[in-house]
N, C-alpha and C positions, 0 to 999 in steps of 0.2 A: 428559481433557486440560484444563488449567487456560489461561485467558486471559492474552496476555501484556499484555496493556495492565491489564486491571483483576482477572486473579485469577479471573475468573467461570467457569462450566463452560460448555464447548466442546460441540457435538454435531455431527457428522457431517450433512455439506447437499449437495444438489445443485444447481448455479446454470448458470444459462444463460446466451452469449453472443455474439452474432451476427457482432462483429468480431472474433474470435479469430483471427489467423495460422496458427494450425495446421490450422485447418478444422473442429474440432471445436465444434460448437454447446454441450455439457454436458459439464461439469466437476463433479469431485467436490473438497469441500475443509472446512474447521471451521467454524461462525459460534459466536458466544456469546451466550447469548442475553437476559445480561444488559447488555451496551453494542453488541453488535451487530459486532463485530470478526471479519472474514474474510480467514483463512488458507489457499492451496492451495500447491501447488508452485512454481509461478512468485512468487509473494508470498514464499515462504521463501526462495528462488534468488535476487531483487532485492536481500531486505535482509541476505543472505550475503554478497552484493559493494558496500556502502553505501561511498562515499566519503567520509570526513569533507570539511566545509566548507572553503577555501580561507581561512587565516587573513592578514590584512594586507591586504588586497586591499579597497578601495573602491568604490565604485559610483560610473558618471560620472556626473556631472548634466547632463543633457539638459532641464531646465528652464531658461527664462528669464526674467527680471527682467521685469517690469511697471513701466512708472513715468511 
């Protein structure tokens, strides 16, 4: 399996997680192990449903003047 960020080869990991929701402590999923990039199921499932950014839309400013 090739990397999607940089191309590199992928190998099969086992990682652990204590906050999991589901309950489950290990998880199986890719790393690369040339930039270090990890992929499981849920990481696939997130950026399957990726919303693009809200276009025109501004940010308030909640900062104030000094003076």
């Amino acid at each position: 399996m090739d990397c999607p960020r940089c191309q590199g080869i992928m190998i099969q990991d086992k990682f652990g997680d204590v906050a999991d929701e589901s309950g489950a402590m290990y998880f199986s999923g890719w790393r690369c192990i040339t930039c270090g990039e990890i992929l499981d199921p849920v990481i696939s499932e997130n950026r399957r449903h990726h919303h693009e950014p809200l276009i025109g839309r501004s940010r308030k400013k909640f900062a104030t003047q000094l003076g």
